[in-house]
Structure formats: C-alpha cells, structure tokens
N, C-alpha and C positions, 0 to 999 in steps of 0.2 A: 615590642622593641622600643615603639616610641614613647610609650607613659614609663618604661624602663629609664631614658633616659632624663624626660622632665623628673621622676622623682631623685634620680641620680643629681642632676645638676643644683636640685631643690637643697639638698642634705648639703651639698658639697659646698652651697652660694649660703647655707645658713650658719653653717660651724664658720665658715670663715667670715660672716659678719660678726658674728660672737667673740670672736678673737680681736678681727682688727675695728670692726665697727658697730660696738656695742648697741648703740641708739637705730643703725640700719637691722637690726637682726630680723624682728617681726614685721618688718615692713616686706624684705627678703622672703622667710620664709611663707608670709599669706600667700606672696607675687607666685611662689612656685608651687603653693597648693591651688592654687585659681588656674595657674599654666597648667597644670596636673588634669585635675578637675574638666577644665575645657577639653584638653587631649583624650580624655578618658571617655567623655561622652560623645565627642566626634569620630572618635575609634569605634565605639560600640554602636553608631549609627550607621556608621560603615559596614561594620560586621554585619548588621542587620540587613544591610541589603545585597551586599553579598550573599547571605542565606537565601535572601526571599531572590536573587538572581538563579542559585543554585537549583531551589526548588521551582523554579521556571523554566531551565532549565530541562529539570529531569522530568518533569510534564512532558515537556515536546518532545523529550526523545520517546515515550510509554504512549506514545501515538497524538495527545490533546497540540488540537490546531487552532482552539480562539485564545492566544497567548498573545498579551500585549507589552512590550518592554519598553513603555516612553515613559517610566514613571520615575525614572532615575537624576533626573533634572543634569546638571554639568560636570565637566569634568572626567576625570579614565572613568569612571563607572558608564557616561552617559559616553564614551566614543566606544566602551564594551560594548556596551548596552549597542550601539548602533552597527555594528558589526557580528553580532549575535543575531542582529533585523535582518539584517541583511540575506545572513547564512539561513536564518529560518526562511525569507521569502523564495530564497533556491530549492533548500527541500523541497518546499509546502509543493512547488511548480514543479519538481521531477518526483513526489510522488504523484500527483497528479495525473502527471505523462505516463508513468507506467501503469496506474491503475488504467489508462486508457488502453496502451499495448496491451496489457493483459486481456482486457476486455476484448479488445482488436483481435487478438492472436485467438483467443478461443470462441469467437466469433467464426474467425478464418477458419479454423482447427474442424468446427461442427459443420460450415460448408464444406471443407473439403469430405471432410467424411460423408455426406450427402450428396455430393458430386461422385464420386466413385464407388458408392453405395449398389447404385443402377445400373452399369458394367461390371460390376464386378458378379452382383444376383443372375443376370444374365448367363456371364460367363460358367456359373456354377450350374446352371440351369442346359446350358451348350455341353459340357463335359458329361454328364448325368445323360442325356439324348444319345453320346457318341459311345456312350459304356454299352449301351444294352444291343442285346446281337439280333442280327437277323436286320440291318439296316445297311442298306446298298450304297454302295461306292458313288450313286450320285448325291444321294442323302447326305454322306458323310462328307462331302465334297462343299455340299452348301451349309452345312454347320459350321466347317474350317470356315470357309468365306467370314462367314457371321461375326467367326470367333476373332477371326482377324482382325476386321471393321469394329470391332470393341475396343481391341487394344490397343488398335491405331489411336479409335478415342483419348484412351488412356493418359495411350504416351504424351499426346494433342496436351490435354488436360496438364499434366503433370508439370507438360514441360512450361505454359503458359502459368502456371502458379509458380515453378521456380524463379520466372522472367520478374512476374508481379513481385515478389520476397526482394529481389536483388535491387527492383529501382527504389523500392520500398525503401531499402538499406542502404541505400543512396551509394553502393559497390561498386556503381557503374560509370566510369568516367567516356561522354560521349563523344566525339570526334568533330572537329570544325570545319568541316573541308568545301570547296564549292563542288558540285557536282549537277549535269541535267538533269531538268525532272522527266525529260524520258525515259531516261538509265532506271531511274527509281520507280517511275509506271511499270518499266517492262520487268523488273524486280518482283513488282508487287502483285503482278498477274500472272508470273509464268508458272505458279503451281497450279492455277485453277482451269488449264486448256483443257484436261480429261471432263473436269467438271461441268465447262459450258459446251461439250461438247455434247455430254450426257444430256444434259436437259436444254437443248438447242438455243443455250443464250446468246446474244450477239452482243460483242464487247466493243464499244462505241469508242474510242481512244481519239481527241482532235485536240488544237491547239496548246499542244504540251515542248512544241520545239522550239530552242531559243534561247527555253528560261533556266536561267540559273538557280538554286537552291543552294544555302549554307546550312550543315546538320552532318550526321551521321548517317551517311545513306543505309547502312546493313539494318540500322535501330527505325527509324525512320521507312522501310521498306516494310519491317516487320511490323509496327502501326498501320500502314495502308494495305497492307496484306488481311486486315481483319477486317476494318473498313467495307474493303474489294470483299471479301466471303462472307458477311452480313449483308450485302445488296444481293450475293449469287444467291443465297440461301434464303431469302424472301422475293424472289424473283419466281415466277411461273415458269411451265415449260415452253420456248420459244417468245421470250421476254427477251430486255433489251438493262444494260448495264452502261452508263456512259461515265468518261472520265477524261474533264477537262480541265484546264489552269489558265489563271493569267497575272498579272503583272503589274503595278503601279508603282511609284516612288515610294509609296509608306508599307506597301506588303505582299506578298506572293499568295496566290490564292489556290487550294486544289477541291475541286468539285466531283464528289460519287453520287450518281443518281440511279437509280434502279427503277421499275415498272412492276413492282407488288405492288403488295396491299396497302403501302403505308404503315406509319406508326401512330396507334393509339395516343390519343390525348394528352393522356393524364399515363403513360409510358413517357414519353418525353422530359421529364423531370429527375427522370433516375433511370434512363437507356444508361447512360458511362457508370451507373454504379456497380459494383463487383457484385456478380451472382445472382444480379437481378434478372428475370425474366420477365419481358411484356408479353401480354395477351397474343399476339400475333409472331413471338418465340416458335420456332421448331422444335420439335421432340427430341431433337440432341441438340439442343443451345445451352449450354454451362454457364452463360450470361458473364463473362470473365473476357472475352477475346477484345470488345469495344471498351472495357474498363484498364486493356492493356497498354489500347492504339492512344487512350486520352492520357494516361501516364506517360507512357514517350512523348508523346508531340506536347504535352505540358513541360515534361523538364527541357526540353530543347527550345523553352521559348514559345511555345504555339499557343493555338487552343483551335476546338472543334466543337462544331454543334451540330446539330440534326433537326429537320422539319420536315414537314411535308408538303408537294406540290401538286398541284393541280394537272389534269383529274384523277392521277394515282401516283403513288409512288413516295418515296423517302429521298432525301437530299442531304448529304454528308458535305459541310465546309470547313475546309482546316486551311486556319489563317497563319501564316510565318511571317514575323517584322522584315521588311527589307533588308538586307546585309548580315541576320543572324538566322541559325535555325532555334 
C-alpha cells in the first residue's frame, strides 16, 4: 500500500510538472523514484523480518526453546519483538512447571500404588485362607480381625493422600481463629488412649495451660495427631510420650518427645519427605503421616523439625509466629 502510493503520487507530481513546470519535471520525477526506491527497500526489510519473526515464531510453538528475539533493534517490530519475550518467558516457566507436576503426579501415582500394593496382596492372601473349609470359627475370627486392621490401613492411607492432593492444590482455605493449646493437645491425643493403653505408654501432657494459639485447630490437630502417632509407634512397650509448650513474645512453641530409639542420622534430612521411610520405620509406616503434619503447619505459618536427645529418644519442635498460625 505504501510504495502504491509513493509511485501514485510520483506519476501524479510528474505529469503536473510537465504541464505546469516544465524545467521542474525531472527533478520531480527522480525525487519520487528515490522516495519510491527508499520505501521499497524499507518495506522489503521489513517484510524480512517479519518472516524471520514468523519463522521464530513457529519454532517455539514445534517445541525449540533456545530462541532469541533481540535482534529486532526499535520500533513496533522491537515492542512485538518484546512482548513475544515476554510470552515466550511464561511458556518456557509453565511448561516447566508441568513437566515437573507430571513428573510429581507419576512419581505419587507409582508410590501410591506401592503403598497399597502390600494391603491389598495381604488381603487377597486373607480371603484365599477364609475360602478353604474345614477352618474354625476362631480361625475365621482372627483372619476378619487381620482383614480389618488392613483396611483400616487403607482407609488411614487413602484418606491422608486425599488431605496431601488438597493442600497441594492449595483447595484448602484455613481458619484464623484463637484457640488453647489444650483444646488442640486433647484433640490430638484422644484417638490414641486404646493405643497407649495397649503398649503401657504414659502420656506426659504439662505446661500447655494459658497459651493461646492462632490457626485452625481441626487442621492443625490433625498435624499434631501424626506428630503424637510417630512418638506412639517408635516408643517401646511402657515408655513414656511427653508434650509441652511455652511462650514468648516472638513465638509459641510445642514440643513431642518420646523414649525410642531415636532417629537415624542421615533419616533426619528427609523424615517430612513423602514416602520416605528411615531405618528405624515400622512395618506399617507409609512414610506420608509426618510429610502431612509439615504441610499443614507450613501453610499456616509454622515449621517443624526433629532431633534427637540424650540418652534416647526423638524430639518434635513446631515453631508458630506470635499472633498468626
């Protein structure tokens, strides 16, 4: 359109020199072949980088990511050009993120199915036992048990990976409310009274009255709930569980100490990671419960570590900022 009109106005400025100003005519008409001329070759420099934009382009989208678009120097081509950077820098960063999920998710995918793998062979193994005849009514009595205690597993399991999915997917909007950490102790220990009763633990509970906590105590229970059943479940029979707190102007503090065996060294560095198991694990540890307690008490603000103290035993600290959870 444009060298359309420099030739238009070339023709149009030479016939009417030719008429009215004889002596201007070629002077006219070079002026609008030079204008021409220039227009044609800045047009067609254009076009050329418009192609090789194009073909830059269609690179990046047929997957090629070492694409560089500063070669455009000023002007709409180079504010294209930098809004093209732009959009490409966002791709490159969310495919990124989903090769990661990807990886993530079938990562999760292959433990979960390894996690329920070993209850489930069980269970097939439990039904297979209760088929064949000639096995008495106590027999069958203590297969149900078994078979029970599986799926209790199960459910345990299943339901602590849907919790893991949801904060994962950030679904979960938590509650800010003040609440005692009593309320939330006796919360976080009233499932386990069968249990310490079974293996004659004594559950040490002192200086928890008083203090305040901001959080969601349902979410925040269910953290110290796993906490509390990782001290019960590495504790011996007629051991001892304590759980105390205290209080300063910059943070609220709560302490699980248990009398095992302690943790492993070189466990220490990836206890909160999902699925992991350390060496001094129990035979039904899914390695998932402590990977659950450090994702709630992270998104609300926290964090928790674990050590070991003298002369046995594991030490859970979970630190909350003053005034938040």
């Amino acid at each position: 359109m444009q060298i359309m009109l420099c030739i238009g106005v070339t023709v149009i400025g030479s016939v009417l020199s030719y008429f009215f100003c004889m002596k201007f005519y070629w002077v006219t008409f070079l002026t609008g072949c030079a204008i021409t001329a220039i227009s044609l070759i800045f047009t067609y420099r254009r076009y050329m980088k418009i192609s090789s934009l194009s073909q830059d382009i269609d690179r990046l989208l047929h997957g090629e990511e070492s694409i560089r678009f500063d070669d455009y120097g000023e002007g709409e081509l180079a504010v294209l050009e930098n809004e093209i950077s732009k959009m490409t820098l966002r791709l490159l960063v969310q495919s990124g993120q989903l090769q990661k999920d990807k990886k993530y998710l079938a990562d999760s995918l292959a433990d979960i199915s390894h996690q329920l793998k070993t209850p489930l062979t069980s269970l097939e193994i439990l039904n297979a036992a209760l088929s064949q005849e000639g096995i008495d009514f106590e027999q069958q009595s203590s297969l149900l048990h078994e078979q029970l205690l599986l799926l209790s597993r199960m459910e345990w399991l299943i339901d602590v990976l849907l919790k893991l999915s949801r904060l994962d997917a950030g679904t979960i909007k938590f509650e800010n409310k003040s609440f005692p950490v009593e309320k939330l102790v006796q919360q976080a220990t009233a499932p386990f009274d069968i249990m310490l009763d079974i293996k004659n633990i004594k559950m040490d509970i002192s200086d928890i009255e008083e203090i305040q906590l901001y959080g969601d105590i349902k979410w925040l229970a269910e953290a110290l709930s796993n906490v509390v059943k990782n001290c019960i479940e590495s504790t011996p029979d007629g051991g001892q569980v304590k759980i105390s707190a205290e209080e300063n102007a910059m943070y609220v503090k709560l302490c699980v100490i248990d009398s095992g065996t302690g943790i492993a060294e070189e466990d220490i560095p990836h206890l909160f990671e999902r699925f992991y198991r350390g060496k001094n694990s129990g035979k039904n540890g899914a390695g998932i419960g402590l990977a659950l307690a450090k994702a709630i008490i992270t998104q609300q603000n926290g964090r928790i570590i674990a050590e070991n103290i003298m002369p046995c035993g594991a030490k859970f600290t979970i630190f909350f900022d003053r005034g938040v959870a």
